[in-house]
C-alpha positions, 0 to 999 in steps of 0.5 A, spaced: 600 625 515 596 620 511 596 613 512 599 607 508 594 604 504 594 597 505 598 592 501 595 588 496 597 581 500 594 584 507 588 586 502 588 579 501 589 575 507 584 580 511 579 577 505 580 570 506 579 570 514 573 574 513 571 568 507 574 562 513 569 566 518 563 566 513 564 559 511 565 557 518 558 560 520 554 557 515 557 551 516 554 552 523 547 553 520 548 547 515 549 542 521 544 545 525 539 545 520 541 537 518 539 536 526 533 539 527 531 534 520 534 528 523 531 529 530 524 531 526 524 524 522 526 521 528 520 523 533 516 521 526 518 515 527 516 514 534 510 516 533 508 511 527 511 506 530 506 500 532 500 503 529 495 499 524 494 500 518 488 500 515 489 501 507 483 500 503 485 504 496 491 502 494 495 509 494 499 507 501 505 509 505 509 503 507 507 501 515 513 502 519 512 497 524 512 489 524 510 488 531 503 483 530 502 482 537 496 487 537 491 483 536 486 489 536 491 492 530 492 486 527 485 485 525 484 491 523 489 490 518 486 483 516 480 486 514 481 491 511 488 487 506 482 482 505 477 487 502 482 491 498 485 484 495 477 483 494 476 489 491 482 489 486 480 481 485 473 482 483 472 489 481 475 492 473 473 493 467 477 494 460 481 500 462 484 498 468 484 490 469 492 489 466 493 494 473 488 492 479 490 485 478 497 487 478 497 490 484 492 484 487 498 479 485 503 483 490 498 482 496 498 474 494 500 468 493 497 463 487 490 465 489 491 471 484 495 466 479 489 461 479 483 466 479 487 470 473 488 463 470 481 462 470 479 468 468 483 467 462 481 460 459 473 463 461 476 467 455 474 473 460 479 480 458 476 478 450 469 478 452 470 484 457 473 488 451 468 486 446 462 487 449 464 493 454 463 489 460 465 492 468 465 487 473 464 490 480 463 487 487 459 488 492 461 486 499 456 485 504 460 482 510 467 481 511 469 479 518 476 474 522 475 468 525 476 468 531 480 467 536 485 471 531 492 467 529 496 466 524 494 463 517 488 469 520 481 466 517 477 470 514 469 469 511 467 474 504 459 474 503 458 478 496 455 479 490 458 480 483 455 483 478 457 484 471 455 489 466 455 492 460 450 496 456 445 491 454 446 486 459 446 486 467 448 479 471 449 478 478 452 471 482 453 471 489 460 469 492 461 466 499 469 465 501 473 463 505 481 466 506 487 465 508 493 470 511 500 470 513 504 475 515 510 478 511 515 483 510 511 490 509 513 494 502 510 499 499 506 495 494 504 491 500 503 497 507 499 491 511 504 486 511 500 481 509 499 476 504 493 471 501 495 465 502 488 460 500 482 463 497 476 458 497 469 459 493 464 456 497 458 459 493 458 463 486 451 461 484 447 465 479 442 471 482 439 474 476 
């Protein structure tokens, strides 16, 4: 005798068991896999956690820690948020000026607002783009005084050095700065900011 097929209600509760059964096997999966990237962040953390930060171009992660008891890290980031700011400070042209001193003024307090200042009433940015004029800088030495402790001291013996196609002039540039410690962004990965910036020399070379 032939059996009965099964009726459209039997049917359909076999089917929603079976889509009960799958959906609580994916969801299974979907947490297990949620765990597994939060476990992955977390060990990522750990091993990030009180490292220094040595940014030296301006595409930086954000540093994760804040611990600036290391005096051997803490330099380093010292040395290296004070050649950075250097770098953007001293050294553009008329394609990127607008965008380096913007960045420069994020690892800054009113140092980079005075020298933008200067720039401006030396009438600067109009004589640069009128005469295609790149200014660079050229770091000879940079070092801390020690022992090192907030504000951090730090000396600048460069050289500046403006050029165009028909003209090329040189000055030195002996400074001292200041650093103090702040909150870590992404604008500013050292957690550092330049509190005080003193000229002591900017003679002409040539």
């Amino acid at each position: 005798m032939a059996s009965k097929p099964p009726s459209p209600s039997q049917s359909f509760s076999a089917a929603a068991k079976a889509w009960q059964r799958n959906a609580f096997i994916m969801s299974i999966v979907a947490l297990t896999m949620l765990a597994l990237v939060l476990w992955e962040h977390h060990q990522f953390d750990k091993r990030i956690e009180g490292r220094a930060y040595f940014i030296d171009s301006y595409n930086a992660g954000v540093g994760r820690t804040t611990d600036y008891t290391n005096v051997a890290d803490r330099e380093i980031e010292v040395l290296g948020h004070a050649r950075l700011w250097s770098n953007l400070m001293f050294e553009f042209d008329q394609n990127n000026f607008e965008a380096n001193l913007s960045k420069a003024k994020d690892m800054s307090g009113n140092p980079s607002i005075d020298i933008i200042n200067s720039y401006k009433t030396q009438n600067l940015f109009e004589e640069m783009i009128a005469t295609n004029t790149r200014n660079r800088i050229e770091i000879d030495s940079i070092g801390v005084v020690k022992p090192l402790k907030e504000p951090y001291g730090v000396s600048l013996f460069a050289r500046r050095i403006f050029e165009s196609p028909t003209v090329r002039s040189s000055y030195y540039l002996y400074a001292t700065m200041e650093l103090i410690n702040v909150s870590r962004t992404e604008q500013n990965p050292h957690g550092l900011l330049v509190s005080k910036f003193t000229v002591l020399n900017q003679d002409r070379i040539e």
